[in-house]
C-alpha positions as CSV (number, residue, x, y, z in Angstrom):
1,X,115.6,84.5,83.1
2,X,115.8,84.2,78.9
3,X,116.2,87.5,77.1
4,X,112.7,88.7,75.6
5,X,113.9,88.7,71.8
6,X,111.3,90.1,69.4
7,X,109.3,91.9,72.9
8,X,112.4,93.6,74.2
9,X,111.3,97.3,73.2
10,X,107.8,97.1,74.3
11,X,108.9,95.3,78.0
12,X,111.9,98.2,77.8
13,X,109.0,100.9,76.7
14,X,106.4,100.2,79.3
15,X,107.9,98.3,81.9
16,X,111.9,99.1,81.8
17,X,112.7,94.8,81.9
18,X,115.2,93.9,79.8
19,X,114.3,89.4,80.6
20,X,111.4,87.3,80.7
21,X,110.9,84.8,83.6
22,X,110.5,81.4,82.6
23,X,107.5,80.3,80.0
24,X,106.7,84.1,80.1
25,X,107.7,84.1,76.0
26,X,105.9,81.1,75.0
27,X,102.5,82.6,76.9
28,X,103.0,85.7,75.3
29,X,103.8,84.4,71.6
30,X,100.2,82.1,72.5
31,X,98.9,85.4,72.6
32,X,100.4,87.1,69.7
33,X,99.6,84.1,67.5
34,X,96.1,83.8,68.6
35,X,96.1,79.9,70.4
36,X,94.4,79.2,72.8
37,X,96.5,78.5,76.2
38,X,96.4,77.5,79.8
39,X,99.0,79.1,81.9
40,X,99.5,78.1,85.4
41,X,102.4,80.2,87.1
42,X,103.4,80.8,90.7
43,X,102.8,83.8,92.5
44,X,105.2,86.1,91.6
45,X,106.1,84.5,88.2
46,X,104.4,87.3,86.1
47,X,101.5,86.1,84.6
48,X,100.3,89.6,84.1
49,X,102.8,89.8,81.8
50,X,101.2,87.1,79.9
51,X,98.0,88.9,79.0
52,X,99.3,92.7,79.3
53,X,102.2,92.7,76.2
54,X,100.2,90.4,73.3
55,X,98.0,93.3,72.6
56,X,100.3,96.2,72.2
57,X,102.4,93.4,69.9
58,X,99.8,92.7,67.7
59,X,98.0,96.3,68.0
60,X,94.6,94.9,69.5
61,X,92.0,95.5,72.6
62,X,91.9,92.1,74.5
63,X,89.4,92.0,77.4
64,X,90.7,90.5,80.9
65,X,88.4,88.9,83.1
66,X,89.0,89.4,86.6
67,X,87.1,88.8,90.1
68,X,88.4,91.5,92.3
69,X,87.4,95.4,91.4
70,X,90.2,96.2,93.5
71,X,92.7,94.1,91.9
72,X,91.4,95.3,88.9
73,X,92.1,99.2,89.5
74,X,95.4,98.6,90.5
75,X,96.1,96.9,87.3
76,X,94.9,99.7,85.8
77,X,97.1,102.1,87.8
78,X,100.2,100.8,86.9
79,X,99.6,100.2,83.8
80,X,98.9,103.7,82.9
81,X,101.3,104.8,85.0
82,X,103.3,102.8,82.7
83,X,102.5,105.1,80.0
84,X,100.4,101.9,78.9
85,X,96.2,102.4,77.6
86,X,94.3,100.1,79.7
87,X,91.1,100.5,81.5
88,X,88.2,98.7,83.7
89,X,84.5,98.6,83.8
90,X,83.4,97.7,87.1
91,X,80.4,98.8,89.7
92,X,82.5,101.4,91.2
93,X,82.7,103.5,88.7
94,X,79.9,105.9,87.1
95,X,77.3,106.0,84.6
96,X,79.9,108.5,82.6
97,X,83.1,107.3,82.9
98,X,81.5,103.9,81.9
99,X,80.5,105.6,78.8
100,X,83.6,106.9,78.1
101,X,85.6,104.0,78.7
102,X,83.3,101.5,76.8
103,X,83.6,104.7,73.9
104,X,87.6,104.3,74.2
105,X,86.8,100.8,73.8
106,X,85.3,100.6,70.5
107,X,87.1,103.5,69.3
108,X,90.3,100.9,69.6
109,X,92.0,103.4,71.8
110,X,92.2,100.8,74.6
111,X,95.0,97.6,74.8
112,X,93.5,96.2,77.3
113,X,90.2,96.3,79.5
114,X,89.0,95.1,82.6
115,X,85.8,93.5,83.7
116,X,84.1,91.2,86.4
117,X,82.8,87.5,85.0
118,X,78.9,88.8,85.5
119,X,79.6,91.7,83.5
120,X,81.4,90.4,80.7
121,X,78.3,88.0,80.0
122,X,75.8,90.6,80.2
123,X,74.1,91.1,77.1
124,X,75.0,94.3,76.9
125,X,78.5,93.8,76.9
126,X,79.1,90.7,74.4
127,X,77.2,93.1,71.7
128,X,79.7,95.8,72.3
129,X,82.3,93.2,72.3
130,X,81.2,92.1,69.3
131,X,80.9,95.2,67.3
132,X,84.7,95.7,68.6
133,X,85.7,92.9,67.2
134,X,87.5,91.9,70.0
135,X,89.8,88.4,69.1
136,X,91.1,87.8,73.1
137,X,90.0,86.8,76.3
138,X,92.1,86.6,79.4
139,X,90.3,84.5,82.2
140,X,92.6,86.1,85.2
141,X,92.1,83.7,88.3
142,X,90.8,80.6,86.4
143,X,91.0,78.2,89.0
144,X,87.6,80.3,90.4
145,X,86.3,78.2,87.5
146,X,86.6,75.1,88.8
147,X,84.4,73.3,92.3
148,X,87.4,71.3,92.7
149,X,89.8,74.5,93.5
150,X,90.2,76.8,96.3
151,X,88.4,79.4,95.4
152,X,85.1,77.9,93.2
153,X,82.5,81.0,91.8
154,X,79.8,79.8,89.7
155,X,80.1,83.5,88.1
156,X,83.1,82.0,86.4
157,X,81.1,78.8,85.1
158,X,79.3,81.3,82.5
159,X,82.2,82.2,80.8
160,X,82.2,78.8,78.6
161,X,80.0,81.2,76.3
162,X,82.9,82.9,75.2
163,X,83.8,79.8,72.9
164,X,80.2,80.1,71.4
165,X,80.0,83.9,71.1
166,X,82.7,84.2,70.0
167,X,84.2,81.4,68.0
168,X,87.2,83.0,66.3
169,X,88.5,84.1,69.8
170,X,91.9,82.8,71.8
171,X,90.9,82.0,75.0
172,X,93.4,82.5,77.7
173,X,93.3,81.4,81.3
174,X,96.1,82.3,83.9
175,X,96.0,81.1,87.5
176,X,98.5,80.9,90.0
177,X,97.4,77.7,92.2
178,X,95.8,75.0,90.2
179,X,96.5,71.0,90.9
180,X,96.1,69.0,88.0
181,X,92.8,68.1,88.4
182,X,91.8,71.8,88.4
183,X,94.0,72.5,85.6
184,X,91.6,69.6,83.7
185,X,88.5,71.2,84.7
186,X,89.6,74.5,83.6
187,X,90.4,73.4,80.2
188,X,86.7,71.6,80.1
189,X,84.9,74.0,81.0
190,X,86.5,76.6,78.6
191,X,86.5,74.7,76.2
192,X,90.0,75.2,75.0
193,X,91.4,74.3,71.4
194,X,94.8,72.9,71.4
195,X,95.8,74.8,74.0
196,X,99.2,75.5,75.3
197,X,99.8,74.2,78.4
198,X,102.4,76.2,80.5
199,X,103.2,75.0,83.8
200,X,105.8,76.9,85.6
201,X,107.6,75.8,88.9
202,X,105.3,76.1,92.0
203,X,108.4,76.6,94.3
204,X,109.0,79.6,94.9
205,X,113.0,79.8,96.8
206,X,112.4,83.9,98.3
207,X,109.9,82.1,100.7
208,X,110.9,81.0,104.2
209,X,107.8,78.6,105.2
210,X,107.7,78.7,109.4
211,X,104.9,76.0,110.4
212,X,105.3,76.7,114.8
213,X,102.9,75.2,117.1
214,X,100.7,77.7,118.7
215,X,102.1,78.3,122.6
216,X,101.2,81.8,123.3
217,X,99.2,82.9,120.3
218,X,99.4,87.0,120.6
219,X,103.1,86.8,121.6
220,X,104.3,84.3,118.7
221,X,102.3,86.8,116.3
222,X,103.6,90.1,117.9
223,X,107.3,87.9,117.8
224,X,106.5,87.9,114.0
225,X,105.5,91.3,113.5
226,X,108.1,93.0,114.9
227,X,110.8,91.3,113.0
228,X,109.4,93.3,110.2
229,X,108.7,96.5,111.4
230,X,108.2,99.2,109.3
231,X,107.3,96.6,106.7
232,X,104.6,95.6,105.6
233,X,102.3,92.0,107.1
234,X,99.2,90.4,106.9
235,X,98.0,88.6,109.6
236,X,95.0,86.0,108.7
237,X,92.5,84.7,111.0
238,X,90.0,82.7,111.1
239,X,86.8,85.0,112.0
240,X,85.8,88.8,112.2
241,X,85.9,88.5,116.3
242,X,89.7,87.0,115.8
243,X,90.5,89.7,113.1
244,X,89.6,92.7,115.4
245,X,90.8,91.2,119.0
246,X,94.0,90.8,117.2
247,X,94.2,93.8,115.2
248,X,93.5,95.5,119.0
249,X,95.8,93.5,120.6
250,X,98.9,94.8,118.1
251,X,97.6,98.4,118.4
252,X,98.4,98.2,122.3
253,X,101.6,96.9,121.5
254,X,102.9,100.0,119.3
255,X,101.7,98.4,116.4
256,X,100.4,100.1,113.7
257,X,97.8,97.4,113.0
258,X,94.1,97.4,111.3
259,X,91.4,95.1,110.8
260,X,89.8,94.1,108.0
261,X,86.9,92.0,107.6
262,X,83.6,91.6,105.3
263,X,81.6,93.0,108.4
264,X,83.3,96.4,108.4
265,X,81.6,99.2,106.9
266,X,82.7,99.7,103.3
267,X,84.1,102.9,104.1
268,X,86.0,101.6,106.5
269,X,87.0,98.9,104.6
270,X,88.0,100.9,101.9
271,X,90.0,103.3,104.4
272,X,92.2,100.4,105.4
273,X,92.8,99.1,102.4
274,X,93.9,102.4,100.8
275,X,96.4,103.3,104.1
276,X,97.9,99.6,103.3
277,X,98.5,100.4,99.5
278,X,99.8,103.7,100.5
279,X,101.9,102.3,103.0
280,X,100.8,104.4,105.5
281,X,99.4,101.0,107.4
282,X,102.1,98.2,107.5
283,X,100.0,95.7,109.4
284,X,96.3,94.4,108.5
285,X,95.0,91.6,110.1
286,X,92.0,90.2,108.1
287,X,89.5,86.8,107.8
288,X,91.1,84.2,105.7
289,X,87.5,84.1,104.1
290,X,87.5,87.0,102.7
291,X,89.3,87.8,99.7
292,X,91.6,91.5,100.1
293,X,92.3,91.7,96.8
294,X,95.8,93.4,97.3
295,X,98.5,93.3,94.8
296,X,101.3,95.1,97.0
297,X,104.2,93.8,95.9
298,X,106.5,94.5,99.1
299,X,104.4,92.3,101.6
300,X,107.5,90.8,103.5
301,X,105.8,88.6,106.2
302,X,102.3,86.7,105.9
303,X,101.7,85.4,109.7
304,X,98.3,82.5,109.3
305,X,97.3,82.6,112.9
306,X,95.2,80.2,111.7
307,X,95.6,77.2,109.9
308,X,93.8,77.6,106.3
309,X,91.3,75.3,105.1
310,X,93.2,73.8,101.9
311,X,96.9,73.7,100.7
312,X,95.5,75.9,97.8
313,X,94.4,78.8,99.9
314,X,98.0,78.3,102.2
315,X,99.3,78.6,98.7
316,X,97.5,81.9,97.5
317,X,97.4,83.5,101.3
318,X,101.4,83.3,101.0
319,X,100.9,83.9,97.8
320,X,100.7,87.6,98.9
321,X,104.4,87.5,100.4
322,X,107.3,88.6,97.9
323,X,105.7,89.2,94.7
324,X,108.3,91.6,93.9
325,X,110.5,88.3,94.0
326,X,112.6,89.4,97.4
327,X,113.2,87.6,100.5
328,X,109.8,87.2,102.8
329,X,108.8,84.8,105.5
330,X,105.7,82.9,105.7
331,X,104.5,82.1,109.6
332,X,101.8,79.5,110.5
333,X,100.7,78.7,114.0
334,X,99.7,75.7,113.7
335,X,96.9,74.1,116.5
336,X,94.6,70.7,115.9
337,X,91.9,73.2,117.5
338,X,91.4,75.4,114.3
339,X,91.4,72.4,112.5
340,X,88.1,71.0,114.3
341,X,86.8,74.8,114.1
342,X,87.1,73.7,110.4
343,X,85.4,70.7,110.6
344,X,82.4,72.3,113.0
345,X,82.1,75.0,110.3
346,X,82.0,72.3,107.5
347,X,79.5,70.0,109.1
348,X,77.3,72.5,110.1
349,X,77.5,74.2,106.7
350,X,76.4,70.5,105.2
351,X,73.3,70.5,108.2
352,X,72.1,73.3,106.6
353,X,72.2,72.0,102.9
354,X,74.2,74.9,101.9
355,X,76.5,72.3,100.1
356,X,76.7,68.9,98.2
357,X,77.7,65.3,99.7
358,X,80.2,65.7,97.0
359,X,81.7,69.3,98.0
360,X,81.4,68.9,101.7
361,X,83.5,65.3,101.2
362,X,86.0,67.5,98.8
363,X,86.3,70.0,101.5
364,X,87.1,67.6,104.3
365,X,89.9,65.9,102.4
366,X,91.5,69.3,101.4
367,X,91.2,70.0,105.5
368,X,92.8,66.8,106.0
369,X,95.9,67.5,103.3
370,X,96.7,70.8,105.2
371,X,96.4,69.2,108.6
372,X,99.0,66.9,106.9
373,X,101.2,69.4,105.6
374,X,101.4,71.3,109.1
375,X,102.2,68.0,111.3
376,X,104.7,66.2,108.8
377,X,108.1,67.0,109.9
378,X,109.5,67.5,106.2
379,X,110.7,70.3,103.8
380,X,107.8,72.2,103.3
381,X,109.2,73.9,100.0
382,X,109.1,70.0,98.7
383,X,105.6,69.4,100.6
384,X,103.9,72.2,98.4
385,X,106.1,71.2,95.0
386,X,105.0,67.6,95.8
387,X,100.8,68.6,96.3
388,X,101.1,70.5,93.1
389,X,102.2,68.2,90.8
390,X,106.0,68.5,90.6
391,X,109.1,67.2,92.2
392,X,111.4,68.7,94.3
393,X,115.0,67.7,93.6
394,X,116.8,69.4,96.6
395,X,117.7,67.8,99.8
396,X,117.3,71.1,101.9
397,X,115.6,74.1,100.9
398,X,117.4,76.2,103.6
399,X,114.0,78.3,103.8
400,X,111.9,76.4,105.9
401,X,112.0,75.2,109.8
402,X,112.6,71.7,109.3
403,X,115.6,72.3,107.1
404,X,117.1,75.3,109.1
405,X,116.3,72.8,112.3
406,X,114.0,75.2,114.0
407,X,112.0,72.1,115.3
408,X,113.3,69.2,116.6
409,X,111.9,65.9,118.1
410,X,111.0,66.4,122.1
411,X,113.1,64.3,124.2
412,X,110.9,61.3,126.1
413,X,108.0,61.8,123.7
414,X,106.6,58.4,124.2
415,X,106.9,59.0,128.3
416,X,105.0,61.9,128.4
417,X,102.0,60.8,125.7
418,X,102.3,57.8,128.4
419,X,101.8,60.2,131.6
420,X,98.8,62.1,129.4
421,X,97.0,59.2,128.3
422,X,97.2,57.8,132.3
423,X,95.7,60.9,133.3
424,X,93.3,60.9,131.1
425,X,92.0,57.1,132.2
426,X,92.5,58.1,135.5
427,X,89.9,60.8,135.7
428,X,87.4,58.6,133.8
429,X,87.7,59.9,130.3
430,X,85.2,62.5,130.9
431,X,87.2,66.0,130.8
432,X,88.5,68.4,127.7
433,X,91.9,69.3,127.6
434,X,91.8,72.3,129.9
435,X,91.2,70.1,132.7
436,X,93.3,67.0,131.6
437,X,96.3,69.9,131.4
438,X,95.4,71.3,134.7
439,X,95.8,68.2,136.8
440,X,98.9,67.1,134.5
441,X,100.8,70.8,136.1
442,X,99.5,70.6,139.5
443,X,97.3,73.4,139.2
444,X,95.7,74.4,142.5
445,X,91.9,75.2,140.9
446,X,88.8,74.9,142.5
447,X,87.3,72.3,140.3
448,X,90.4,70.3,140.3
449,X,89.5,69.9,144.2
450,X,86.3,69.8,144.2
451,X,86.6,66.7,141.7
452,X,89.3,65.2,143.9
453,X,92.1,64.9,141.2
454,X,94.7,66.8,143.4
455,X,94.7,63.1,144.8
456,X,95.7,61.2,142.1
457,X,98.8,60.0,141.1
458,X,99.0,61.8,138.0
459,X,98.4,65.3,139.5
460,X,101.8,67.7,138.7
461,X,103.5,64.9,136.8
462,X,104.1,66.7,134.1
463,X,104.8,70.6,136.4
464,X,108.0,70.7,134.8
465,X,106.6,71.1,131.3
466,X,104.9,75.0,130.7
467,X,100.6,74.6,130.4
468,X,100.7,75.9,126.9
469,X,103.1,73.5,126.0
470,X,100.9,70.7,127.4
471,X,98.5,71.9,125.8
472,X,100.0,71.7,122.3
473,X,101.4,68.3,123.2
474,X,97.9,66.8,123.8
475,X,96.6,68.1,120.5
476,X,99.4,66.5,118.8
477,X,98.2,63.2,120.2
478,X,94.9,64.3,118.9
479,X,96.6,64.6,115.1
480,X,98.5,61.5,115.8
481,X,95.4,59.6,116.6
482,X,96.7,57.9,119.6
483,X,93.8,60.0,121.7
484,X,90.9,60.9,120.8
485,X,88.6,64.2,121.0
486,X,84.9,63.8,120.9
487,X,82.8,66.4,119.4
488,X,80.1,68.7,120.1
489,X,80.0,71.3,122.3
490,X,82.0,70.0,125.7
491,X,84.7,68.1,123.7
492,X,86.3,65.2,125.8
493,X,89.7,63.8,126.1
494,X,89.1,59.8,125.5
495,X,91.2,56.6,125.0
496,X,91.5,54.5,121.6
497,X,93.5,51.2,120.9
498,X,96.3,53.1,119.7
499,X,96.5,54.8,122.8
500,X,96.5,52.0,124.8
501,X,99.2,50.7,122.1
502,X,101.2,53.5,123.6
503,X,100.9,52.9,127.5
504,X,102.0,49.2,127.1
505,X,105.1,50.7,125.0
506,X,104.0,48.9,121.8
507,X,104.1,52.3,120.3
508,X,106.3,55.0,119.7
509,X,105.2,58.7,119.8
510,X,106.9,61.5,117.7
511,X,105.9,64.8,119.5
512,X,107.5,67.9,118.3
513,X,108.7,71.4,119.6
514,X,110.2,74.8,118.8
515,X,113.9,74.4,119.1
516,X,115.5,77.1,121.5
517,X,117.0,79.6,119.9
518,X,114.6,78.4,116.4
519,X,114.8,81.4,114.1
520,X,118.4,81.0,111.8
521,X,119.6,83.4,109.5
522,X,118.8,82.8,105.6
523,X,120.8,83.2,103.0
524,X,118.3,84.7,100.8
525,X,117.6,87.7,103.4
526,X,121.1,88.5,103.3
527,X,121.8,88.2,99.9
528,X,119.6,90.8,98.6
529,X,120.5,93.3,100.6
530,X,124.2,93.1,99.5
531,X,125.8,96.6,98.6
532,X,122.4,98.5,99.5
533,X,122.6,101.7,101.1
534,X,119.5,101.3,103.0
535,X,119.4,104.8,104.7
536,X,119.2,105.4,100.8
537,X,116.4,103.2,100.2
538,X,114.5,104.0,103.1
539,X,114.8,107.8,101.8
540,X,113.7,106.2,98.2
541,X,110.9,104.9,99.9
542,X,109.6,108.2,101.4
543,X,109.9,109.9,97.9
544,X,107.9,106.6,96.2
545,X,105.2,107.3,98.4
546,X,105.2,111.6,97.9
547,X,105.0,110.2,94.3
548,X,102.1,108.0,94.9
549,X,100.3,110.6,97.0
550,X,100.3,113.3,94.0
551,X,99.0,110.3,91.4
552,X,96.4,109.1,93.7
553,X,97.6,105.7,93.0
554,X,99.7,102.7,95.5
555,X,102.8,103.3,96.5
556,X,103.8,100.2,94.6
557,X,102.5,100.8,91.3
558,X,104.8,103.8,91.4
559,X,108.2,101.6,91.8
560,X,108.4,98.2,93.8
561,X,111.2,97.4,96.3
562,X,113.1,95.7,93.7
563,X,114.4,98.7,91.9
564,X,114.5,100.7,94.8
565,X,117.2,97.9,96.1
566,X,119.1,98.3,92.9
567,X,118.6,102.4,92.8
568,X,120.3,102.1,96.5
569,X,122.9,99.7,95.6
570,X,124.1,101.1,91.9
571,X,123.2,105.2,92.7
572,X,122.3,106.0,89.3
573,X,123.4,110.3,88.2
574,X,122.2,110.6,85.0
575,X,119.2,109.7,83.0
576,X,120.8,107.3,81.0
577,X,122.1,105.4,83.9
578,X,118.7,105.3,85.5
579,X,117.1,103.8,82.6
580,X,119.5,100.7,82.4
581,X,117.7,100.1,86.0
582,X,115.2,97.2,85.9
583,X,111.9,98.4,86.3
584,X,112.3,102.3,85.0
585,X,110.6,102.2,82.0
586,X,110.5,105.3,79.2
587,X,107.6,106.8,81.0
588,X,108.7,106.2,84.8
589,X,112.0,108.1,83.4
590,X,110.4,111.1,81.9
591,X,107.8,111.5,85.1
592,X,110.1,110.9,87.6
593,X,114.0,110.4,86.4
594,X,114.5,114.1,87.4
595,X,113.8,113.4,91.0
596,X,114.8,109.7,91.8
597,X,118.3,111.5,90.6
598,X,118.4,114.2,93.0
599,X,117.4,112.1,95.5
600,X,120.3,110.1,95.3
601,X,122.9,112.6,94.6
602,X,121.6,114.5,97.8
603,X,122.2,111.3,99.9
604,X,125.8,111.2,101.5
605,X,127.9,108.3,100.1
């Protein structure tokens, strides 16, 4: 934290912060002084900062570009709930308040204004832009410009026009998860003049990371969920089927759970969206496809009950955890099956010429780097730091399960890959891993005894060991590449050189597991709750969302968890106290100061 200097009574005005984050000041002074900039901040870090407090500096309209109409209203929402002019122009809106915001606009009543890539470049638009003399673009989400990032929309390769249109400009691009070769291709393609280059630290220390192999998949995520209940957590899957028998799963379990998919009626889409912002829905489970486009701040778990295709999506899907810059965890279930899902869905995408040699190549080797990440047993804080670009100095982040030991090396690792393999050769290397796993524990099934493998030697060798466990253990050997999987549609289990390697003892095997008794307190969860009342913050919590409810607006644009923490831990009585509370700026005070006040006073000490 730096203290803002020559913004400290606009941040104290609008947004009741007294600091900047780090490289927040030299962003915004890019913006004041009209040079052009990259800035590339984590999650978190406060890059909406970046764009929001240049234009009420210098007394301008800058226009933000943004993918997400959702992500774009709640912008809008807290900032004029901030007492700050801002507005969108989007297809959700209507013919008249289109007119009247784009009438605001040239009138120079606006500071900032919203639209989507496809609308700035409409004709239409760059005229009114141009008769507004508008001297700043923000490019929200730039990696989206790039076909070597996460999230590549070839909407967001038109935007190079803005240099052209509109030469005078300062371009501005801010994205969150860019590696260096992105952050190249961004500057290229905007064609950015001496621009300055702001890379903050990726790491981000209020994250624990939890990579777990998957055992029992709908108990390890219900394990998850309930460790934050009555708070809020995404669950990611891979597809719309996985999203809903999960989502239905959690709801027979007590748990408040919804799905939400790009197959669900907008409506409904929209319904479960807006019960999640107003925190009347705590769990959502949805496709790891499809962007949600929330910006709740007090998102305290994000459970991937599937592994992601890329580091960069991991990146932006836990991304979602902790943005208000408190504790959250971060759960992946990690199984070599949803990796091959991924590669089936690749190659079959590349079959039907949907894609390029060149992307379908880039999109195996990002698969490949996230199957790495999952199944190296290191610091996953230093894993990510490392991917992006940066080093990570510390020895043990203390917020992942490798450091806090919550996996460990299975004894005889090498014995039992030795036990799989023979079982394997034994039946003839012509079964999937179902069947290989159901001879290793014995199992009594018909086809087991109508194929005569109850007579082998390998039959219950491993009954000691649980089936799911077996079953994890063989697709670890998969990863490690001493056995192999064939493909198609009845994978089989089959035998390579390394594997042999293996049964003569030439090679050692690493397999890991959950350590009992895995999950260790963090310091970080404990830390931030010190001298809370939280019977006073959960009351706090009921009155932020009456508030919300009466504005029509998120729960968390009204006041995130952060200064409801400090509200609870330093019990304000007076106005003046309350505004010398981070985040209650001169308009949150007048609305609401009142209110928050008697709140507290009612609550028992």
């Amino acid at each position: 934290m730096k203290n803002a200097g020559p913004f400290d009574a606009v941040l104290r005005r609008y947004w009741g912060f007294s600091e900047l984050r780090p490289l927040q000041a030299e962003a915004i002074r890019a913006g004041i002084e009209g040079r052009d900039s990259l800035v590339v901040l984590p999650t978190g870090g406060g890059k909406s900062l970046c764009y929001q407090v240049p234009p009420v500096v210098a007394g301008r309209t800058d226009v933000v570009v943004s993918p997400l109409i959702s992500l774009m209203k709640d912008q809008v929402d807290a900032l004029r709930t901030s007492g700050y002019p801002a507005a969108a122009v989007h297809s959700n809106i209507d013919a008249a308040e289109r007119r009247r915001v784009e009438a605001a606009f040239a009138k120079g009543e606006l500071r900032l204004l919203f639209v989507a890539p496809e609308r700035l470049v409409s004709p239409g638009f760059l005229e009114l832009a141009q008769r507004t003399g508008v001297s700043a673009f923000a490019i929200d989400e730039a990696h989206c410009i790039s076909q070597w990032g996460h999230d590549f929309r070839p909407e967001y390769r038109q935007l190079a026009l803005l240099r052209r249109q509109f030469p005078r400009a300062s371009l501005h691009a801010f994205t969150a998860t860019a590696t260096p070769r992105v952050r190249e291709d961004i500057l290229a393609q905007l064609e950015l003049r001496e621009p300055e280059v702001l890379v903050g630290v990726f790491d981000r220390p209020n994250l624990v990371y939890r990579v777990l192999p998957q055992l029992d998949l709908r108990a390890q995520v219900l394990e998850a969920v309930q460790r934050h209940a009555g708070e809020a957590v995404i669950v990611y899957c891979l597809a719309r089927k996985d999203t809903e028998a999960m989502a239905g799963y959690l709801a027979s379990q007590q748990v408040a759970a919804a799905a939400y998919h790009a197959g669900l009626e907008a409506d409904e889409r929209r319904r479960v969206q807006d019960a999640f912002a107003a925190e009347r829905l705590e769990v959502v489970v949805a496709t790891v496809a499809f962007g949600m486009g929330i910006d709740r701040s007090n998102v305290r778990c994000v459970v991937h009950a599937t592994v992601p295709k890329s580091i960069e999506h991991y990146q932006q899907e836990t991304g979602r955890a902790g943005r208000d810059g408190l504790e959250a965890e971060c759960v992946l279930f990690y199984s070599a099956a949803d990796v091959i899902r991924w590669r089936s869905l690749i190659a079959r995408t590349a079959a039907e010429g949907e894609s390029q040699d060149e992307q379908i190549a880039g999109q195996e080797s990002l698969l490949r780097r996230m199957q790495a990440f999952c199944t190296a047993p290191r610091c996953r804080h230093a894993a990510l730091s490392e991917y992006f670009g940066q080093s990570y100095e510390r020895t043990d982040c203390g917020a992942c399960d490798v450091c806090l030991h919550e996996v460990e090396g299975m004894e005889d690792a090498t014995v039992i890959a030795q036990k799989v393999h023979s079982c394997v050769a034994r039946t003839g290397e012509r079964f999937g891993i179902g069947h290989i796993v159901d001879v290793l524990t014995g199992a009594d099934s018909e086809r087991v005894r109508e194929l005569g493998h109850g007579q082998q030697s390998t039959y219950g060798i491993l009954r000691t060991i649980p089936k799911r466990e077996i079953t994890a253990i063989a697709y670890q050997l998969v990863d490690h590449g001493v056995l192999e999987r064939t493909e198609g549609d009845r994978p089989v289990l089959r035998l390579n050189e390394r594997s042999w390697q293996v049964m003569r003892g030439e090679l050692e095997v690493r397999l890991l597991r959950v350590a009992p008794k895995a999950r260790r307190a963090v310091a970080a969860e404990q830390d931030s709750w010190d001298g809370v009342d939280r019977a006073l913050f959960e009351r706090l919590r009921e009155l932020r969302r009456e508030l919300a409810a009466e504005r029509a607006v998120p729960a968390y644009v009204v006041l995130d968890d952060r200064t409801l923490r400090a509200l609870a831990r330093h019990r304000p009585t007076t106005l003046a106290a309350l505004r010398t509370v981070r985040g209650i700026g001169e308009k949150r005070a007048a609305d609401w100061g009142e209110r928050l006040i008697a709140t507290i006073a009612a609550h028992p000490a």
